[in-house]
C-alpha positions as CSV (number, residue, x, y, z in Angstrom):
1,X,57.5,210.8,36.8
2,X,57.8,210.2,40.3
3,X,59.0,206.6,41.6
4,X,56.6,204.9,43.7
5,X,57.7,205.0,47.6
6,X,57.2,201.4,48.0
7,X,60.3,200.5,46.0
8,X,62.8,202.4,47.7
9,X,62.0,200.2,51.0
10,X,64.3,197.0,50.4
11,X,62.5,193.9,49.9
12,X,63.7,192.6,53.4
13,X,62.9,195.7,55.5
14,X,59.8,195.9,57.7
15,X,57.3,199.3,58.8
16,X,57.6,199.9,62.5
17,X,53.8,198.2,63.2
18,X,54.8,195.1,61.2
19,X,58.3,195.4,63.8
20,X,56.2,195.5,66.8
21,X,54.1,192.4,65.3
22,X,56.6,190.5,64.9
23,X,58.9,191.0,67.5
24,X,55.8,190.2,69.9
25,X,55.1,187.1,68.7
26,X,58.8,186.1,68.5
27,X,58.5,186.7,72.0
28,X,55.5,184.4,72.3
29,X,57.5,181.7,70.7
30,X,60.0,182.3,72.7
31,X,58.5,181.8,76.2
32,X,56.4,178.8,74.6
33,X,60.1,177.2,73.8
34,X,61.6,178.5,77.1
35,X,58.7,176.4,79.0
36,X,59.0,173.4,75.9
37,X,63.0,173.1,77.0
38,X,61.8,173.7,81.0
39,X,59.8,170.9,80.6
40,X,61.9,168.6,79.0
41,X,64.7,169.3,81.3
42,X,62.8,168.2,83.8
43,X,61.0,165.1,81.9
44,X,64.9,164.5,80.9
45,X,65.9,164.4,85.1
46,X,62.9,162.2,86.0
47,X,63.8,159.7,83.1
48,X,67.6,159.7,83.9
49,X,66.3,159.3,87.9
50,X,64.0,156.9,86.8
51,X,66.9,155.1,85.0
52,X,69.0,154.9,87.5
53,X,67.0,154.2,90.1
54,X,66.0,150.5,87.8
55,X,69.6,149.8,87.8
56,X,70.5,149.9,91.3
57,X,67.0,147.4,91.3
58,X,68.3,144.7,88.8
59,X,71.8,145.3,89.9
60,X,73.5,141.6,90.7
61,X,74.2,142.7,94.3
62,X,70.9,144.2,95.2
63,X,69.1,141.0,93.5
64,X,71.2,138.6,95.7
65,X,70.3,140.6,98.5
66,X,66.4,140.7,97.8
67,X,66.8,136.9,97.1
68,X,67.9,136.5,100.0
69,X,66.2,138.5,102.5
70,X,63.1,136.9,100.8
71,X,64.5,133.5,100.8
72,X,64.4,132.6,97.6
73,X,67.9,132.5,97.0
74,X,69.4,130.6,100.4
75,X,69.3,126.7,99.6
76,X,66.6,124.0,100.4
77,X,67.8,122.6,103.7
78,X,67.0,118.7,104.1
79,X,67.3,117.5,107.9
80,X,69.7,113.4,107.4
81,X,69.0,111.8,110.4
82,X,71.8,108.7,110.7
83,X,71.5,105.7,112.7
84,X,75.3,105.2,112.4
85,X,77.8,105.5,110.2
86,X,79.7,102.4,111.3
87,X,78.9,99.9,108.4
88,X,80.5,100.6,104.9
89,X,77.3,101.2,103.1
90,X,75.7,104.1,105.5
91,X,78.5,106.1,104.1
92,X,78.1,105.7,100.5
93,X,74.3,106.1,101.1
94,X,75.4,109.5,102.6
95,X,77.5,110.5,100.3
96,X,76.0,109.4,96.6
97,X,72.3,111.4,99.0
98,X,74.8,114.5,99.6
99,X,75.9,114.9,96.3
100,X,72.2,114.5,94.4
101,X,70.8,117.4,96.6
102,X,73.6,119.8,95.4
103,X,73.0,119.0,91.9
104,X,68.9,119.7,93.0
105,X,70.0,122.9,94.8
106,X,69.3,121.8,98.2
107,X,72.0,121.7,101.7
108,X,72.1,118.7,103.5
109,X,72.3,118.9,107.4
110,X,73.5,115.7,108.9
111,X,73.6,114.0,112.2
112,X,74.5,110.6,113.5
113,X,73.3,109.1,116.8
114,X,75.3,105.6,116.7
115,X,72.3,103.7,118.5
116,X,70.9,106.1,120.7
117,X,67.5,106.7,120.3
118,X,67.1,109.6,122.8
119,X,70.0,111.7,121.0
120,X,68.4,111.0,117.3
121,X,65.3,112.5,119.3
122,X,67.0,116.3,120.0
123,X,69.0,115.5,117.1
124,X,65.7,115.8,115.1
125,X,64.9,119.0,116.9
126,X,68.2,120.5,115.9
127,X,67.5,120.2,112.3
128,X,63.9,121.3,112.5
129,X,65.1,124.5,114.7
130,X,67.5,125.1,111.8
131,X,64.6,125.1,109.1
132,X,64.6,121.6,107.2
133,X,62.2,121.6,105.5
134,X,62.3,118.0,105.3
135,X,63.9,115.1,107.3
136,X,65.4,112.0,106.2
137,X,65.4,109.4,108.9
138,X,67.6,106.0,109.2
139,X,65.9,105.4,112.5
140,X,68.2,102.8,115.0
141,X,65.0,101.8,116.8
142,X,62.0,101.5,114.5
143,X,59.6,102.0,117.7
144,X,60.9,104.5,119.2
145,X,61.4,106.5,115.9
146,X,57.8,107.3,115.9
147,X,58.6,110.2,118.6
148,X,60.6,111.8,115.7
149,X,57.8,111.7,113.2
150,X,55.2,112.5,115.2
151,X,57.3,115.7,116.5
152,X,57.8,117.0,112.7
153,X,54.4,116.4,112.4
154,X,53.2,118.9,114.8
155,X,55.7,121.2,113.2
156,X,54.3,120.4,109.5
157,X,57.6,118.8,108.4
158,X,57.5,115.4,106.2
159,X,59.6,112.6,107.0
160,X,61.1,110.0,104.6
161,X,61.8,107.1,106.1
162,X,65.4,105.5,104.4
163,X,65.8,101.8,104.6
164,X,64.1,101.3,107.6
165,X,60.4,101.9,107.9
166,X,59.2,103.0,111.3
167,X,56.3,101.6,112.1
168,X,52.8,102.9,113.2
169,X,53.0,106.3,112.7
170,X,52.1,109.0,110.5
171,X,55.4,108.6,108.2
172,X,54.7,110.7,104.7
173,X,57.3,108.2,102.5
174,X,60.0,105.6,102.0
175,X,62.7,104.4,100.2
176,X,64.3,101.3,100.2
177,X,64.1,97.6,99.4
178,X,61.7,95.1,100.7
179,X,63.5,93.6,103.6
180,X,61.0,90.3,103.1
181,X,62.4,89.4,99.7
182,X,66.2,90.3,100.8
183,X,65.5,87.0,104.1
184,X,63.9,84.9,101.0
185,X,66.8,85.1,98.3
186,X,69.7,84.5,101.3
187,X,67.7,81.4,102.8
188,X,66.6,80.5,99.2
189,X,70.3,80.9,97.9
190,X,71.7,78.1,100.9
191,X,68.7,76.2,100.8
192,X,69.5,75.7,96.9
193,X,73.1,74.8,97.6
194,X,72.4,72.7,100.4
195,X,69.3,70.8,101.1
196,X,69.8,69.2,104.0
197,X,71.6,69.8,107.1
198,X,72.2,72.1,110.4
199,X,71.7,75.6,109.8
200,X,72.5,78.5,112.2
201,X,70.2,81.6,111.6
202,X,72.3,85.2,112.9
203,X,69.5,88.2,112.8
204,X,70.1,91.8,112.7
205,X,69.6,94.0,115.8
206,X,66.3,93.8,117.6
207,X,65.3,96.6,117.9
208,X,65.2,97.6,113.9
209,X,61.8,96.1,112.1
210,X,63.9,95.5,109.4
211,X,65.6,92.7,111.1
212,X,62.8,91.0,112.1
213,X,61.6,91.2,108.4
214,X,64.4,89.5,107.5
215,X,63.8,86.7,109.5
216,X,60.4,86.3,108.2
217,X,61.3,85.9,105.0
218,X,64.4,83.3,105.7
219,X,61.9,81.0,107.3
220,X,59.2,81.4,104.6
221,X,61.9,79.8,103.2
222,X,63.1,77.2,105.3
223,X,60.1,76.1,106.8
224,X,58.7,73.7,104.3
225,X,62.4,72.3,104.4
226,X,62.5,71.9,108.1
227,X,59.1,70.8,108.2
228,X,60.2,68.0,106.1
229,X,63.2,67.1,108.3
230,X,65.3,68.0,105.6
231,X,67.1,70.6,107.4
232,X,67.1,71.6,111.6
233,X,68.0,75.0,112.8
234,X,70.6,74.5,115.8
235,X,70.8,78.1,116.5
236,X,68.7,81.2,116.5
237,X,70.3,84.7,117.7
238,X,70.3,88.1,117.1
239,X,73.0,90.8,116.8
240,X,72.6,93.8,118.9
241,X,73.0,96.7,116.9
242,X,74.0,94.2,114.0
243,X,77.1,94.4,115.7
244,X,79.6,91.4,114.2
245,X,80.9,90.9,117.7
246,X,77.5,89.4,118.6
247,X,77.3,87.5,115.7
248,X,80.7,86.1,116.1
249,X,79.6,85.3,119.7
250,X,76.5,83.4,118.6
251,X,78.7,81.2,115.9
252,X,81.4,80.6,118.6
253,X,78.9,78.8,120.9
254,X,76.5,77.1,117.6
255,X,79.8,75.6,116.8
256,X,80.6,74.3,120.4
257,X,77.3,72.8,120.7
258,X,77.0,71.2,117.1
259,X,80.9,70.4,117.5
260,X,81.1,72.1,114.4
261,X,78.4,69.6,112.5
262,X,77.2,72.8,110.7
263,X,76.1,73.1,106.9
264,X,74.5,76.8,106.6
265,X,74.7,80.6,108.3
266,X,71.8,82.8,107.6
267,X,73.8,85.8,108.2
268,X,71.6,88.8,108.0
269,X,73.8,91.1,106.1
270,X,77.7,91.8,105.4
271,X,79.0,92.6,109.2
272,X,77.1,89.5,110.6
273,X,78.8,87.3,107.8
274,X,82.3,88.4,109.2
275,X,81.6,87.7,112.5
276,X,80.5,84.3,112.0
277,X,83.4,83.6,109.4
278,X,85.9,85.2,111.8
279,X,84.4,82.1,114.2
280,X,84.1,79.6,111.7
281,X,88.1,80.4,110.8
282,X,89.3,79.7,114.3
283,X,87.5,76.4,114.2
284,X,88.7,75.7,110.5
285,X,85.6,76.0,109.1
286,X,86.0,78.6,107.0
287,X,85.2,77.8,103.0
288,X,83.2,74.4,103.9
289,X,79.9,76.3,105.8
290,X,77.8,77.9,103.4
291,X,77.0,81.9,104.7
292,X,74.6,84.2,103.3
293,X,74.9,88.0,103.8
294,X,73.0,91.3,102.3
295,X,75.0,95.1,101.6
296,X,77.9,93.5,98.9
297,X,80.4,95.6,101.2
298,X,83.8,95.6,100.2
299,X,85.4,92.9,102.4
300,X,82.3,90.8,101.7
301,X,83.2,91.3,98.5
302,X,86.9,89.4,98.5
303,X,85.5,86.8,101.1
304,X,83.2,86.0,98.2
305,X,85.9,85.7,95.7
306,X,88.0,83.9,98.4
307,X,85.6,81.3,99.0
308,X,84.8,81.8,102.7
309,X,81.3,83.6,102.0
310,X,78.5,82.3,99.7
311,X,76.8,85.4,98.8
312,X,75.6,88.6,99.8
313,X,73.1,90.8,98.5
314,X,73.4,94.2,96.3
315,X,70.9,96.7,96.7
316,X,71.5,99.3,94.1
317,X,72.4,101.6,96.8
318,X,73.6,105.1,94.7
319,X,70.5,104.8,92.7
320,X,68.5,104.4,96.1
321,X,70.1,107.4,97.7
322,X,69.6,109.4,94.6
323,X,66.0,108.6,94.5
324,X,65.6,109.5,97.7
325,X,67.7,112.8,97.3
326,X,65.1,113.9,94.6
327,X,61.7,112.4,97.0
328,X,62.9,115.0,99.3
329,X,62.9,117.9,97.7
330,X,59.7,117.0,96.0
331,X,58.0,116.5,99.4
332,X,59.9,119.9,100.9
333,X,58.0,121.6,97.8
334,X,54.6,120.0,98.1
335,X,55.0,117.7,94.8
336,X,53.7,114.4,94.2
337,X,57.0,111.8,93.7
338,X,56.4,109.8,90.3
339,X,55.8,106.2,90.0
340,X,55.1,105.6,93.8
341,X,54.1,102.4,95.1
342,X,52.2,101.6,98.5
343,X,53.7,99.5,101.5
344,X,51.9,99.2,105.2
345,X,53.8,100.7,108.4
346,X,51.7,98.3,110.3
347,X,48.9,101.1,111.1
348,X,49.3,103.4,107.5
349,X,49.7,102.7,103.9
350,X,53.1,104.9,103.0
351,X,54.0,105.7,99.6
352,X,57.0,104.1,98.6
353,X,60.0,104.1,96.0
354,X,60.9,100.0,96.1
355,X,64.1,99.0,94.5
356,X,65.0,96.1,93.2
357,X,67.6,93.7,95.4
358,X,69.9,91.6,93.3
359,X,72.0,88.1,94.6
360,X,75.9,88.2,94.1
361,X,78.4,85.4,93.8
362,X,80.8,84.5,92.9
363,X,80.2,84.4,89.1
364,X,78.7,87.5,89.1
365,X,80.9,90.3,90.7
366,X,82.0,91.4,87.2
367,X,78.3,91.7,86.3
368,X,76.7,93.4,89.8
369,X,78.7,95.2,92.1
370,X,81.9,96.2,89.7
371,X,79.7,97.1,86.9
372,X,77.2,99.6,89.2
373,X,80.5,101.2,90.0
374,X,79.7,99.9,93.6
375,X,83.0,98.4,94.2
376,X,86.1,98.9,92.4
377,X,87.8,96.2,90.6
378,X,91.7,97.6,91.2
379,X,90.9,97.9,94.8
380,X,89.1,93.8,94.5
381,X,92.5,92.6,92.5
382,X,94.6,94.4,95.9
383,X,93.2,92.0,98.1
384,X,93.7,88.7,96.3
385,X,95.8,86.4,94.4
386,X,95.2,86.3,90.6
387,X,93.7,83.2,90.6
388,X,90.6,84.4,92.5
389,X,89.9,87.9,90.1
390,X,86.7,88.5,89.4
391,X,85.6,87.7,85.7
């Protein structure tokens, strides 16, 4: 019996027309998967370029230098504008001011006229043509200041004024202490001490609003007491520039014309104190006339402790300049400064930080000055027998 020709093909062989069949759609497959591999080649190059391309973009280099051709990444600069740099505390304002805005971020740009109103003037355009944002002004004369705030005006920069106010004008802030209170705790201090008697009264330079302040305040004081005959002023003066050579000047020629039948200085702060003790020291005075002072600078300080000055007083001065630090950046950025007060400029209600100023004697050193970190007690116990520590 023939075998059927079916079984003598092998089970894996194929006719010619199935061949032909198959091979053509092998084919097919295989230009589908040629343009399938095509295609993701070139998906694969665009997503490796793509790749690439994002991390040159978030690269730390080319992010500093977008920062910084934007802006974003070069420092807040805040304009200092210094009276002078003369007296012991300007220079621990400046410094305790410096190092706040660092810790903030911000580049402090500093200049110091020493008195001369004209100079703080270009000074202020200095700082403005080398973008502050923001200028912090210790203006000498508190007049003649205004020029400076009404320039950063017209240039849309805000001004703090620091410890001195200037008056009339359009100033956006201030920090400091209220110079009013500071006149009423000296006069309030001597008048406690000694009732009755001749008193010499030394102001501050004339030309700073401050001063004059000051004085108001010491006579709220003392009026009521002169009024009463209790006490007569034998000498009123003013130290230019609160320069201690004036004040020294002014005490020299009060004692010549009391022949030395004095009881009380109203010194206006620290440097006037030492002028008028250096005077009251050539005349033997020194220790038995009361004097007041304001700044609780170093040597006023051990004059204290040495008995030859009465008191000064402290103004928490780092916390002030610290405040002020973080006012300014606030302002440079258009923020509201928290737990603001109001105080007049004579023609504009300013908002105000207003700390808190604090007598210092004798008995209180330890608890004041040494304990703010303000002065330093190993420098103090340098300057003075044991006997007269602080404690």
């Amino acid at each position: 019996m023939p075998r059927n020709r079916s079984a003598l093909v092998p089970l894996y062989s194929w006719s010619a027309r199935d061949s032909y069949q198959i091979v053509a759609r092998l084919g097919w497959c295989y230009g589908f998967m040629y343009l399938v591999v095509k295609k993701m080649q070139r998906l694969r190059s665009r997503i490796a370029l793509s790749l690439s391309m994002i991390a040159f973009l978030v690269s730390p280099s080319s992010v500093a230098k977008q920062q910084t051709a934007s802006g974003q990444s070069a420092p807040l600069k805040i304009g200092y504008l210094m009276d002078s740099l003369k007296i012991e505390r300007w220079q621990t304002d400046l410094d305790t001011f410096q190092k706040r805005a660092k810790e903030l971020g911000a580049e402090v740009l500093v200049e110091t006229a020493e008195g001369d109103d004209d100079l703080q003037l270009q000074q202020s355009q200095k700082l403005m043509d080398s973008s502050a944002k923001v200028l912090v002004l210790v203006p000498h004369d508190t007049d003649k200041a205004a020029r400076i705030v009404n320039a950063a005006k017209a240039r849309h920069i805000p001004v703090i004024c620091y410890e001195r106010l200037v008056r009339n004008s359009d100033v956006d802030f201030f920090v400091g202490t209220n110079a009013e209170v500071i006149g009423e705790l000296q006069s309030s201090t001597l008048a406690r001490l000694a009732p009755k008697g001749n008193y010499v009264l030394i102001g501050g330079s004339p030309a700073d609003a401050n001063a004059k302040i000051l004085r108001d305040g010491q006579i709220r004081v003392l009026k009521d007491f002169v009024d009463r005959g209790d006490l007569k002023i034998v000498s009123d003066g003013w130290a230019k520039d609160w320069d201690p050579a004036e004040a020294y000047a002014i005490m020299s020629n009060a004692i010549d014309s009391t022949k030395g039948d004095i009881t009380a200085v109203v010194a206006s702060n620290d440097g006037t104190a030492g002028g008028a003790i250096q005077a009251l020291e050539e005349h033997k005075l020194a220790g038995k006339v009361l004097v007041s002072g304001q700044d609780a600078d170093l040597a006023a300080i051990i004059r204290i402790l040495d008995g030859t000055q009465t008191m000064t007083v402290y103004k928490p001065l780092g916390l002030q300049a610290r405040l002020a630090a973080e006012a300014a950046v606030n302002l440079a950025a258009g923020i509201p400064v928290k737990n603001a007060v109001s105080i007049s400029n004579g023609t504009k209600t300013v908002q105000a930080i207003l700390l808190h100023p604090v007598v210092v004697t004798r008995d209180n050193v330890m608890q004041t000055v040494i304990k703010d970190g303000f002065q330093k007690l190993e420098t103090i116990q340098k300057s003075l027998p044991k006997e007269k520590w602080p404690n």
